[in-house]
N, C-alpha and C positions, 0 to 999 in steps of 0.2 A: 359658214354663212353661205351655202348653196342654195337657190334658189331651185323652182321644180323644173328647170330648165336646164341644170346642170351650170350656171353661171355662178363665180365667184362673189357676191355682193361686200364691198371691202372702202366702201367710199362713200361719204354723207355729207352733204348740202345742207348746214342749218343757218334758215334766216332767223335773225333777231330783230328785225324789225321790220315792218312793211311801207317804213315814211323813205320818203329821198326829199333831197334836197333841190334836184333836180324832177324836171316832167317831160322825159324823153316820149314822143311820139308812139314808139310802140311797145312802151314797157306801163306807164301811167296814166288816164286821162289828165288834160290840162288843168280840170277843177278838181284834180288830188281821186284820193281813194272818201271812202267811209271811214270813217276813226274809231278804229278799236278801243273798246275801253283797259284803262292802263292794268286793270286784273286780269285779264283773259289773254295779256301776255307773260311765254315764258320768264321765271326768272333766271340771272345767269346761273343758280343752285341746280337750279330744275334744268336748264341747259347742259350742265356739268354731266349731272347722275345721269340721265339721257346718254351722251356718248361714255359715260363709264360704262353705260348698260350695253351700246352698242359695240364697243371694244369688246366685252367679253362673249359676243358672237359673231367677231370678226372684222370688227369696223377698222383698219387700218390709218384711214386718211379723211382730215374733217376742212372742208369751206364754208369759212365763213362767210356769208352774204348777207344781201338785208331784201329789199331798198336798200338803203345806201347803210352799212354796217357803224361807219364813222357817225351819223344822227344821234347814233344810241349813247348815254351817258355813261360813262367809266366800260367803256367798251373795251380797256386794256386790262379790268378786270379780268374780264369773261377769258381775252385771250393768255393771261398768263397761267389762269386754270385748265387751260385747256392742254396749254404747252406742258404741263404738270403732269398727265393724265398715262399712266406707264403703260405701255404697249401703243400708242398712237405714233404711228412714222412720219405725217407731216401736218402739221394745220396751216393752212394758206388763206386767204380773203380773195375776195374780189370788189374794187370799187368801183365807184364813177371820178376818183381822183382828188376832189373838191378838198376836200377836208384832213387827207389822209399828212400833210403834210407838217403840223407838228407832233405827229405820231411816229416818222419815219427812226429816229433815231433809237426810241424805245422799241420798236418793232422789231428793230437789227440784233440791240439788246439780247433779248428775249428770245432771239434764235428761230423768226417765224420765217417759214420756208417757201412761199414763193407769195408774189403779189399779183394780180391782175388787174389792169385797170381798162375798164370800158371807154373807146374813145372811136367817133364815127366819120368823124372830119375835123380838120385843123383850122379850117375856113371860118374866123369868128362869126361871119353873116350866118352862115348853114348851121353852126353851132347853136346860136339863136334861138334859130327857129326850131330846129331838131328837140332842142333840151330847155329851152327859155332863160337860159342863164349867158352872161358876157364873160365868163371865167374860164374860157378856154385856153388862155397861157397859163392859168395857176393850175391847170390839168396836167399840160405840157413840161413846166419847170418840175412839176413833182415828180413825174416820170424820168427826168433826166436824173434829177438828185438821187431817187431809189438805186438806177443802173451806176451812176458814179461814184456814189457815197459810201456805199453800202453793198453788203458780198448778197442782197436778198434777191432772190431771182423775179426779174419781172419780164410778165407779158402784156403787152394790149392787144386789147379782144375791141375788132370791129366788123359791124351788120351793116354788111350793103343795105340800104333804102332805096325804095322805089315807089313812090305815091304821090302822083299830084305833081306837087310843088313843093310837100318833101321829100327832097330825094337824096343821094350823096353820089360822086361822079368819078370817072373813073381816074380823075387826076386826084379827090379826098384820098382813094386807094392806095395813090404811086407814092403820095404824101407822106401816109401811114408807114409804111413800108421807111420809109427814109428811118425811121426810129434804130432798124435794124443796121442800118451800113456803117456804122462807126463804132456801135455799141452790142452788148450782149445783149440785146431785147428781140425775144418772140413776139411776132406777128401774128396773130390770127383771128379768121375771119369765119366769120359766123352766121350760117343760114336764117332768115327769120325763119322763123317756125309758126306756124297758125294757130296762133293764142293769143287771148284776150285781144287787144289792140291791134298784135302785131297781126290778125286775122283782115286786117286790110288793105297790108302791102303787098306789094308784087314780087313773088319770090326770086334774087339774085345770087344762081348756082355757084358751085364752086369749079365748075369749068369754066361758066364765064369769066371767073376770075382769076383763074391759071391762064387763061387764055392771053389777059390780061398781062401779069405778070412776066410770062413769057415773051409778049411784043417787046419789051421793055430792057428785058433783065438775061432774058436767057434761057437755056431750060431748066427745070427745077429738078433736081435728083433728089429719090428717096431718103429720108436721114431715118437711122432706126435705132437711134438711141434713146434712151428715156425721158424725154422733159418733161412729164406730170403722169398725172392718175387717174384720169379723163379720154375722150374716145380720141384726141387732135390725133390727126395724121400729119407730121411735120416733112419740109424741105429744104435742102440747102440752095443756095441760089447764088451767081456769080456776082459778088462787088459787094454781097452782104454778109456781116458778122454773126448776126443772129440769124436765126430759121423764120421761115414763114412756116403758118399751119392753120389747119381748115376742120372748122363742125360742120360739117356736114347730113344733119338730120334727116332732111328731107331727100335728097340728091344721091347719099350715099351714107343710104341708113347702117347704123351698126349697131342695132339693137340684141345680136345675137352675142355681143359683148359687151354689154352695159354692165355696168360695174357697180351702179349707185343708187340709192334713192331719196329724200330729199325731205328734212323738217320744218316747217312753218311755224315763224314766231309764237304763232298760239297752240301748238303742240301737236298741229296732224302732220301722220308719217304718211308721204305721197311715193306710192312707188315708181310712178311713170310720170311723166313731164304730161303728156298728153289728156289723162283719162282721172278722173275726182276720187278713185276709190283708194282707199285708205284706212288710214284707222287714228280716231283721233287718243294720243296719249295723256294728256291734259288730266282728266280726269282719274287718272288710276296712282299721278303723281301726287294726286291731293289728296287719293280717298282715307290716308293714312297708313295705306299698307300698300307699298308699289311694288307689291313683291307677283304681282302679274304681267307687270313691264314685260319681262323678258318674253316672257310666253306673246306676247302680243305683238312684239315686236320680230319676234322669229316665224310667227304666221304668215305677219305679214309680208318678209320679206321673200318668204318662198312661195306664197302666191303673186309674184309680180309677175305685171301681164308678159309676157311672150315678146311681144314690138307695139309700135304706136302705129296709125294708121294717116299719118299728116299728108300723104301723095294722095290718098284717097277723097280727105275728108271734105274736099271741095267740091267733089263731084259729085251732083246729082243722081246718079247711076251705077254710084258705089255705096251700098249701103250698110257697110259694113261695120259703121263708125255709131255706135250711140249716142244719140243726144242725149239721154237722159245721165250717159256716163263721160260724156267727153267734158275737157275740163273747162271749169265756166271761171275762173281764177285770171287774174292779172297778174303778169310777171313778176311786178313789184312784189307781189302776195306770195308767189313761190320761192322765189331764190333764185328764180333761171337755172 
């Protein structure tokens, strides 16, 4: 599964649904999305044969995402087909937390290998306002139970904000961070990136937040050991149990090891976060003979673009970014 760039591609992002339950600021508009009609999404079958088809050109490692993955009904179908599926090394989720908690037990069951959960401040007012929901301790307990309960590896992923009067500060940060000092939980924190929504915020680097960090905690040392299949760059940090770690897209792109690329509930293979081209599969799993899958999917993976162009794409006098091609997608609709 090499791309024309000599990169390994061994890791796929497939959402299965594009609803949440929540309407984070820069992942959904507040009056929701357009509603897909319930045909022109995948089923979990056609989910399945999909990464069966991607495994046997090298798909190694599958995230689950949605919108919120838990929304979906018999969503423990999907994942115990998935855990099933021979030659796949890990299948992980990522949530927003909400839901995932009479699931945790069966999750452990079933031997799924790491959990993520999106959480951006612990502050119920900012939570509010950020996501429109008051369920920011039924976030918080879930995430404890997962790390106490249970041998399943979890991280929380959180996006500095900065806009207006949404914003999140740098004590939501120090906050976050606490998850780590007692327990095995990864931290990390995550660039917005200029898409859909999030194209409104003001980008908070990942120096400012070592910077950060460091006031506080100490200096952060390299850790180079493995905690996922993704681009984090992780650190250990004095007083804390688990690692902090940083996506750094924008700030300190690592496009020249990207590893992934990413399917949409309704069946388009996206090979870059930033840019619409793709190819949509939908259509060749229904024509009766999807015996072109593979072929379509191997094209497209070795035409993925080169890098993204997010430093660029705000500037007036860098024109290197197509509008016609850049991606016009809401994150909820990608998977992140």
């Amino acid at each position: 599964m090499i791309d024309q760039y000599k990169r390994n591609i061994n890791y796929m992002r497939i959402s299965i649904t594009d609803r949440c339950n929540l309407r984070c600021a820069y992942c959904m508009p507040a009056e929701g999305i357009e509603s897909i009609p319930h045909q022109d999404i995948l089923t979990y079958d056609e989910l399945i044969y999909i990464v069966q088809t991607g495994v046997s050109l090298g798909i190694r490692h599958i995230k689950v995402t949605g919108g919120e993955p838990f929304v979906r009904k018999d969503v423990m179908h999907l994942l115990h087909g998935l855990k099933a599926i021979p030659g796949l090394e890990s299948v992980t989720i990522s949530s927003n937390g909400l839901l995932i908690g009479p699931y945790i037990s069966e999750l452990a069951k079933i031997g799924i290998d790491g959990i993520n959960i999106s959480l951006d401040t612990m502050n119920p007012t900012r939570f509010h306002k950020l996501t429109g929901s008051d369920c920011v301790q039924t976030v918080i307990d879930n995430i404890y139970t997962i790390a106490r309960e249970t041998t399943i590896p979890v991280k929380v992923n959180c996006v500095p904000l900065y806009l207006d009067s949404i914003r999140t500060s740098m004590q939501d940060r120090m906050d976050i961070i606490e998850f780590a000092k007692h327990d095995n939980i990864h931290v990390r924190f995550i660039e917005m990136m200029p898409i859909g929504c999030g194209k409104k915020f003001t980008l908070v680097s990942e120096d400012e937040i070592r910077s950060e960090i460091e006031d506080h905690y100490g200096t952060l040392t390299p850790c180079f050991k493995s905690l996922g299949n993704g681009p984090s760059s992780y650190y250990s940090v004095p007083g804390l149990q688990g690692n902090i770690g940083f996506i750094s897209a924008v700030s300190h792109k690592f496009c020249n090891s990207c590893n992934r690329i990413r399917l949409s509930s309704q069946g388009y293979l996206q090979t870059c976060l930033q840019y619409d081209q793709g190819y949509q599969l939908r259509p060749y799993l229904r024509s009766g003979d999807p015996s072109q899958l593979i072929e379509i999917m191997r094209d497209a993976i070795y035409g993925k673009p080169k890098e993204h162009q997010f430093a660029r794409s705000n500037n007036e006098d860098k024109a290197d970014v197509s509008a016609a091609n850049t991606c016009t997608k809401t994150m909820s609709s990608i998977g992140g």
